[in-house]
C-alpha positions as CSV (number, residue, x, y, z in Angstrom):
1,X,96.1,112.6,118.9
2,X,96.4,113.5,114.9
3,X,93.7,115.1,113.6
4,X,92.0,113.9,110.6
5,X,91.4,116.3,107.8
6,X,87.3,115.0,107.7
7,X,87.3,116.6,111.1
8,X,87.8,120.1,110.0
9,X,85.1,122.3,109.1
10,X,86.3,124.3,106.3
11,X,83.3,126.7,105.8
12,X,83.5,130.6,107.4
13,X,81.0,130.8,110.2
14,X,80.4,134.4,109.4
15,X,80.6,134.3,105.2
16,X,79.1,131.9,102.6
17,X,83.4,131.7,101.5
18,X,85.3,128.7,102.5
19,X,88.7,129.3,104.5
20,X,91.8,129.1,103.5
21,X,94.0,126.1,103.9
22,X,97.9,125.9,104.1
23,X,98.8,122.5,102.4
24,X,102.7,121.2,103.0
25,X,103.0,118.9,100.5
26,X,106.3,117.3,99.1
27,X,107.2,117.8,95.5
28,X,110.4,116.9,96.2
29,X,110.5,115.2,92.3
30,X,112.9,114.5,89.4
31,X,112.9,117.3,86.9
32,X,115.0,116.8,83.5
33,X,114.4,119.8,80.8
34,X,112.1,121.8,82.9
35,X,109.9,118.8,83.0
36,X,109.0,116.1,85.8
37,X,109.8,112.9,85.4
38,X,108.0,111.1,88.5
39,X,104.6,112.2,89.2
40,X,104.1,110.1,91.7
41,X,104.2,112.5,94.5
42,X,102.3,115.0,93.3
43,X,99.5,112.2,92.2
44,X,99.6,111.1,95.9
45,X,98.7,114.6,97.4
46,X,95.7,115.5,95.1
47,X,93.2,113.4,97.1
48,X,93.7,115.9,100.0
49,X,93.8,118.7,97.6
50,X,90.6,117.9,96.3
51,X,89.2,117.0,99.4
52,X,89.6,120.6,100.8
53,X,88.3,121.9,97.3
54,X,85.2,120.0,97.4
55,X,84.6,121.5,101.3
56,X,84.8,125.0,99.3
57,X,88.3,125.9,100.8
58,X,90.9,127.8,99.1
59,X,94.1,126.0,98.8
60,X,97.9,127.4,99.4
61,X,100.3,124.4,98.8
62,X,104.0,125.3,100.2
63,X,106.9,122.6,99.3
64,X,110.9,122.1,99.0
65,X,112.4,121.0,96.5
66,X,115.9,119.5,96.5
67,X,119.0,121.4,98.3
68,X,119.5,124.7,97.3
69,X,121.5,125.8,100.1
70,X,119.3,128.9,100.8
71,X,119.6,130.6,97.3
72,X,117.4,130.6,94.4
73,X,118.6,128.3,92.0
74,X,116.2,128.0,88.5
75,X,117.3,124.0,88.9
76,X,115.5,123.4,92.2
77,X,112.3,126.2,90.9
78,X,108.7,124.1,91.9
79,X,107.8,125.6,88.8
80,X,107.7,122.6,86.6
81,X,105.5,120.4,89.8
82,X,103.3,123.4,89.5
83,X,102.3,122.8,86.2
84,X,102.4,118.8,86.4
85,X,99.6,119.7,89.6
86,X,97.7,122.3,86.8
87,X,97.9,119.2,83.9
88,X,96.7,116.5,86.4
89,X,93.9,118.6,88.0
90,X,93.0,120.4,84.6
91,X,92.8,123.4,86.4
92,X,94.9,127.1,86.3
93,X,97.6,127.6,89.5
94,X,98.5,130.9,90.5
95,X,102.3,130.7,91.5
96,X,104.3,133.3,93.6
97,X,108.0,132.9,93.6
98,X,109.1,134.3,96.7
99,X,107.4,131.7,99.3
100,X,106.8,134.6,102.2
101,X,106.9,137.8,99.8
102,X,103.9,140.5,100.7
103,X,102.5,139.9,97.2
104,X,102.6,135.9,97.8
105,X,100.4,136.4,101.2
106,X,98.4,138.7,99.1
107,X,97.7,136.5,96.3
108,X,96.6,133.7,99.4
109,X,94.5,136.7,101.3
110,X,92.7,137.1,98.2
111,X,92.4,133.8,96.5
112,X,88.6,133.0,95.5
113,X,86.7,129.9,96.7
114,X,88.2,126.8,94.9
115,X,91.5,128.3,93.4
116,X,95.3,126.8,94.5
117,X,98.0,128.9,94.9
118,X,101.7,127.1,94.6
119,X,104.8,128.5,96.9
120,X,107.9,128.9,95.7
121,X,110.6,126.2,97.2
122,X,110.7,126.8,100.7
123,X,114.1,125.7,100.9
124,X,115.2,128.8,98.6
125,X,115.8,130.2,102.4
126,X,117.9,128.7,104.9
127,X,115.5,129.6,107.5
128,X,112.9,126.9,106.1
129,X,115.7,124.2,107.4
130,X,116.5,125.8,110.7
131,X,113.2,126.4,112.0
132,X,113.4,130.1,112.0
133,X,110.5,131.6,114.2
134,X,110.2,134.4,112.3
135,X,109.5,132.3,108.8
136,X,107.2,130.0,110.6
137,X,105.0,132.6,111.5
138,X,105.4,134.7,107.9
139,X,104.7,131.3,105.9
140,X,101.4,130.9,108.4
141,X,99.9,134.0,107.2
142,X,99.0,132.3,104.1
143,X,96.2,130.6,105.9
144,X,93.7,129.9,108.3
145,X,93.8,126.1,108.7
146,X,97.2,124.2,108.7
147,X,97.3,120.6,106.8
148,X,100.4,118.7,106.8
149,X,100.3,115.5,103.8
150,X,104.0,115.6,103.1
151,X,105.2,112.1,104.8
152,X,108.2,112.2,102.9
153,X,109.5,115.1,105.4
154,X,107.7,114.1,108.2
155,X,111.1,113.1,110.1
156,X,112.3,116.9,109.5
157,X,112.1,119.1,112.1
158,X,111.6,122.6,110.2
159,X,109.7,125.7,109.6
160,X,107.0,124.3,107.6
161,X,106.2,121.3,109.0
162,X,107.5,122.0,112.9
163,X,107.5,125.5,113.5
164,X,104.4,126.8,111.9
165,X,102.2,124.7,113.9
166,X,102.5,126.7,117.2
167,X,100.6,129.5,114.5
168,X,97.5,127.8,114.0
169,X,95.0,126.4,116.2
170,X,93.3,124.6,113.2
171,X,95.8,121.9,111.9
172,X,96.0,117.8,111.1
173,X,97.3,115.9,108.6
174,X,96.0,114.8,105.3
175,X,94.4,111.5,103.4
176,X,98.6,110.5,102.3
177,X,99.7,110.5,105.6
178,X,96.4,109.1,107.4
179,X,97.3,106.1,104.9
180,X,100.6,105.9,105.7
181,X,99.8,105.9,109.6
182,X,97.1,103.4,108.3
183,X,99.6,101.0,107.1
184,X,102.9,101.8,108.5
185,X,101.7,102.0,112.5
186,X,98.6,100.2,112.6
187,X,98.6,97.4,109.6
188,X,102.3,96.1,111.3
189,X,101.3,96.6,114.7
190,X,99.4,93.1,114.2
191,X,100.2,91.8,111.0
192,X,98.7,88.5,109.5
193,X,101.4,85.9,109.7
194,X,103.9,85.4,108.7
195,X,105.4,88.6,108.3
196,X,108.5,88.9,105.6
197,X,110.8,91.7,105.7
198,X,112.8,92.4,102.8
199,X,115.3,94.7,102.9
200,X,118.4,95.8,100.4
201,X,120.2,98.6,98.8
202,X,124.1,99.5,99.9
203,X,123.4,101.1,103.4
204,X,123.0,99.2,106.7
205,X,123.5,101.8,109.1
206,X,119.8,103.7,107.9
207,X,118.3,100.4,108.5
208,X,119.9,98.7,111.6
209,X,117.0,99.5,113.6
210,X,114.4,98.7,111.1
211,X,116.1,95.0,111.2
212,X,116.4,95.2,115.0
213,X,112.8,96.3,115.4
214,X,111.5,93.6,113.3
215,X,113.7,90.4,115.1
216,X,110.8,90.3,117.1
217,X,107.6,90.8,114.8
218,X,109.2,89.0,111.4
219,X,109.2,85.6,111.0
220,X,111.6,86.3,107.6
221,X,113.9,88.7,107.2
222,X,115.5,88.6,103.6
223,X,118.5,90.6,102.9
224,X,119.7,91.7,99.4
225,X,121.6,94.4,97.6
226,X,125.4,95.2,98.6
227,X,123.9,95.2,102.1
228,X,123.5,91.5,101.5
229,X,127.7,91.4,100.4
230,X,128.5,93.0,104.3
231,X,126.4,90.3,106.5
232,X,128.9,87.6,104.0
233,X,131.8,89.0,105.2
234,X,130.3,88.4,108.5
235,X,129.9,84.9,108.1
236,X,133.3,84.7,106.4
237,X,132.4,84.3,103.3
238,X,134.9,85.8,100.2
239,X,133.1,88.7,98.1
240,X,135.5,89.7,95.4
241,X,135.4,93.4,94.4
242,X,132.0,93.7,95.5
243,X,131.0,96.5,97.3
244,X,130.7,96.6,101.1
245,X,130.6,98.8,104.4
246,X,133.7,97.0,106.3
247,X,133.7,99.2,109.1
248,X,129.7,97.6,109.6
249,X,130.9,93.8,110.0
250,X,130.8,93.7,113.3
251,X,127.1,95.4,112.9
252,X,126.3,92.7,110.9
253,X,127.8,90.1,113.0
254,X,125.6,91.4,116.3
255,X,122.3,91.5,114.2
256,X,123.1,87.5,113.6
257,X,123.7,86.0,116.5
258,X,120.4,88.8,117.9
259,X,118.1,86.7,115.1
260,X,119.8,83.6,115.9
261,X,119.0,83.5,119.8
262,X,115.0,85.1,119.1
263,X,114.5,82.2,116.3
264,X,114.2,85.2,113.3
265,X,114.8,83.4,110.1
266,X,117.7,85.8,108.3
267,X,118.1,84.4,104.6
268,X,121.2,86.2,102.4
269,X,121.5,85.3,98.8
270,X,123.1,81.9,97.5
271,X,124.1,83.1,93.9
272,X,125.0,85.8,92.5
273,X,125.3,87.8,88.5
274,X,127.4,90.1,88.4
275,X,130.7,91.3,86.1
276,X,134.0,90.9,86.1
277,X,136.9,93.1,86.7
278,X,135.5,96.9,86.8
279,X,131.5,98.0,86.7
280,X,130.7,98.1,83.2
281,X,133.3,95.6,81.8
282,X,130.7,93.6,80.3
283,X,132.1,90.3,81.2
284,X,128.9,88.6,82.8
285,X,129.5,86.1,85.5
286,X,127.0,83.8,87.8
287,X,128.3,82.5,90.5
288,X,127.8,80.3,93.6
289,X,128.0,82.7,97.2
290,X,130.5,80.5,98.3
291,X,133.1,80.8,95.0
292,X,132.6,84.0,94.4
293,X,136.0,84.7,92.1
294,X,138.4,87.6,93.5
295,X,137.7,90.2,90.3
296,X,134.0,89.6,90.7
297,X,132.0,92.4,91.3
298,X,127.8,91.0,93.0
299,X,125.3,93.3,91.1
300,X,122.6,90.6,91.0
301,X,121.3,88.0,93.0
302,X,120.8,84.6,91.0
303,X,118.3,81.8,90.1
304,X,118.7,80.1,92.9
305,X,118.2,83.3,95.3
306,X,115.2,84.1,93.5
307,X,113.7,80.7,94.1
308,X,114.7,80.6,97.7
309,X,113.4,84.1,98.0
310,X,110.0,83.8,96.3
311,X,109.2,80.6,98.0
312,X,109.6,82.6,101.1
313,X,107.0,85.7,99.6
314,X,104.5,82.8,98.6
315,X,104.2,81.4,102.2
316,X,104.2,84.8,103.6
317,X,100.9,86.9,104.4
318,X,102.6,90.1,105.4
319,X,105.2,91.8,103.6
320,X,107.7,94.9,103.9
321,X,109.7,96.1,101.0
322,X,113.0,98.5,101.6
323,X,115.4,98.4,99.2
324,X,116.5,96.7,95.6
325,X,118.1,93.5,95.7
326,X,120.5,94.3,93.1
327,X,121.6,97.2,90.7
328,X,118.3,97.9,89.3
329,X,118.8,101.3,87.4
330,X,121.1,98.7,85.3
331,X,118.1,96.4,82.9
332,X,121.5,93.9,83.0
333,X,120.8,93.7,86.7
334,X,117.5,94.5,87.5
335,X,116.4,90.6,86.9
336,X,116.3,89.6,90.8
337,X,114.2,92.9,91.8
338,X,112.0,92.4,89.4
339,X,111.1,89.0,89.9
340,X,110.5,89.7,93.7
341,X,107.6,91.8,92.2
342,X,106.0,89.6,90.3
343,X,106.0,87.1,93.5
344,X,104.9,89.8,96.0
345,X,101.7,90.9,93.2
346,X,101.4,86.9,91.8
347,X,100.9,85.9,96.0
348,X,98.3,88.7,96.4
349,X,99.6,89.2,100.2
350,X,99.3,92.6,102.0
351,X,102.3,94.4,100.6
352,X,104.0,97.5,102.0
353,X,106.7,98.8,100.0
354,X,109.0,101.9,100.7
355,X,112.0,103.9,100.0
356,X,113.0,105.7,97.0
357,X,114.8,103.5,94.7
358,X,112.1,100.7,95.3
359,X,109.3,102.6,94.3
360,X,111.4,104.0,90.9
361,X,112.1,100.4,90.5
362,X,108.8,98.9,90.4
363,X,107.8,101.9,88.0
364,X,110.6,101.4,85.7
365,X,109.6,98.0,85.7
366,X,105.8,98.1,85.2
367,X,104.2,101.7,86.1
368,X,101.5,100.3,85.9
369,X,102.2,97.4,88.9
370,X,102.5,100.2,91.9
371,X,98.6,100.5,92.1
372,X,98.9,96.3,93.0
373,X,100.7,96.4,96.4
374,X,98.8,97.5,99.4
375,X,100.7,100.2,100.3
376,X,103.6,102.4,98.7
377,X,105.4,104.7,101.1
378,X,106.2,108.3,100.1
379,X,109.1,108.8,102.5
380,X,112.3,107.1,102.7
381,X,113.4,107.9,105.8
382,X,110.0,108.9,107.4
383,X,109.5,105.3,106.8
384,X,112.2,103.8,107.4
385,X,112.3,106.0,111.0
386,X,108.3,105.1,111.6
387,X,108.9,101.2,110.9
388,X,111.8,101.5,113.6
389,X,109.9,102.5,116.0
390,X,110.6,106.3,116.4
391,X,108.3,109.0,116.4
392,X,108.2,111.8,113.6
393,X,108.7,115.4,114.5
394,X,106.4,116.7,112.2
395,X,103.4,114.6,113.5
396,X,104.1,115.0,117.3
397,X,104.0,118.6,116.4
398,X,100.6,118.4,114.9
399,X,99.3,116.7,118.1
400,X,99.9,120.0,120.3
């Protein structure tokens, strides 16, 4: 069974001084000029932070951050999260740049009731990735009590959030992923119905058995994005130059005729905006799914997709949210996306969003919307893994 972090006592039994807890957290965020762009992440894990600060502990957060290859490279440096964390909490971080250096372990041995020391991107060492033994048990001598609140990795199996755990005899996981677990595993275990799955981007193979999975719990499942343009070639529809995974038609075709025998409404877009010719031409086109012209490229779905699909979200009392329906970096085609969430926050339903490239496109849309849905997932694949049904490494761990 997970532990949850209100179980832990984080007071010394033989000293007025807290102990000192080992955080993994995930900062894994977009940094332009030194600065973050996204704070989301790091917003999510200060509730545990200040949870364990508030119990007197000393805090030691440890992170990756992007793919270094196992060399320092300034680009990937959590030095820039660090002082997002500082900004946001409005207080001083000490910050080691060697994650298992002697005078990092110092700086944790010595830390003072109530101060946070930041690690230096785990991933900086290959070892972090391959589950080395030997940097497990260097990265557990930074502490006494092991949390893990980094969902986004959860699916991972390496040093810091698989390895290490074997190291401490003290560990759970923090308030992020206890709401994740919350929503993820127990809110869709027996959801209010119906149940609407929504589910887009380019990919299908990441999310075959998310859609499998859900043939039997959803009474909708809507499909958008280029995803959307592969299940049409299944049904023998023409897509003109948009894009597709043709080696996944068959895929596609299976999934059907799976939904089709269990009675699992499958709706794909009816209309389409897109542009003609090349991506970036310019030359805006709308067009029925059934005349779509050969030099047409789907970026969008279209008025009467969005009607369809929002009638759907307003009859629904359960919803979960994986992918954009169109090419929503692009304001020309973020239309259809963002109309889905005004429905899903108009309908005031329980809402469950994750993935990536959702989450940036509800912020690009409206920061201020994200606080409206029930839930929003900080892992792509953890999620996407969890909602399939499969267990995360990183949690079983924390259960021995």
């Amino acid at each position: 069974m997970l532990r949850k972090i209100s179980t832990i006592d984080f007071k010394s039994s033989n000293t007025t001084s807290g102990k000192t807890v080992l955080i993994r957290v995930d900062y894994n965020v977009p940094v332009e000029n030194e600065l973050v762009t996204d704070d989301y992440r790091i917003l999510k894990s200060i509730p545990t932070i200040k949870y364990c600060l508030d119990q007197g502990a000393k805090v030691v957060l440890m992170s990756h951050m992007g793919r270094p290859k196992g060399k320092f490279n300034n680009k990937y440096s959590l030095i820039p999260a660090g002082e997002k964390l500082a900004e946001l909490l409005e207080v001083p971080i000490k910050f080691s740049e060697d994650c298992i250096s002697e005078d990092a372990i110092d700086v944790s041995k010595n830390l003072k009731d109530g101060e946070i020391h930041l690690l230096e991107n785990l991933r900086f060492y290959n070892e972090e990735i391959e589950n080395n033994s030997d940097f497990s048990s260097q990265l557990a001598k930074h502490g006494s009590i092991y949390i893990n609140d980094a969902f986004g990795t959860a699916h991972r199996n390496h040093a810091s959030n698989s390895g290490i755990t074997k190291h401490f005899a003290t560990k759970g996981m923090g308030l992020l992923i206890e709401q994740e677990m919350k929503f993820l595993s127990e809110k869709l275990s027996k959801p209010s119905k119906p149940l609407t799955l929504i589910i887009g981007g380019a990919k299908i193979d990441t999310k075959i058995a998310v859609i499998e999975k859900f043939l039997d719990l959803a009474d909708n499942i809507i499909i958008g994005g280029a995803m959307a343009n592969t299940f049409l070639l299944a049904m023998d529809y023409k897509i003109g130059m948009s894009l597709a995974e043709k080696d996944k038609i068959n895929v596609a075709k299976n999934l059907l005729k799976k939904a089709s025998k269990k009675g699992t409404n499958i709706l794909l877009p009816i209309d389409f905006l897109g542009e003609l010719d090349s991506f970036g031409s310019g030359k805006i086109n709308v067009s029925d799914a059934k005349d779509i012209p050969e030099n047409m490229i789907c970026e969008d779905i279209g008025e009467k997709s969005i009607k369809l699909f929002t009638d759907i979200i307003s009859s629904s009392q359960t919803l979960l949210w994986n992918g954009t329906l169109g090419v929503a970096e692009n304001p020309n085609f973020s239309v259809g996306t963002n109309r889905i969430i005004d429905a899903i926050i108009e309908n005031q339903l329980t809402s469950i969003v994750g993935g990536g490239d959702t989450v940036a496109a509800i912020r690009n849309y409206d920061n201020s919307l994200i606080e409206k849905f029930s839930h929003v997932s900080t892992g792509g694949g953890s999620c996407l893994e969890m909602l399939s049904g499969k267990k995360l490494t990183a949690l079983e761990m924390l259960k021995k």
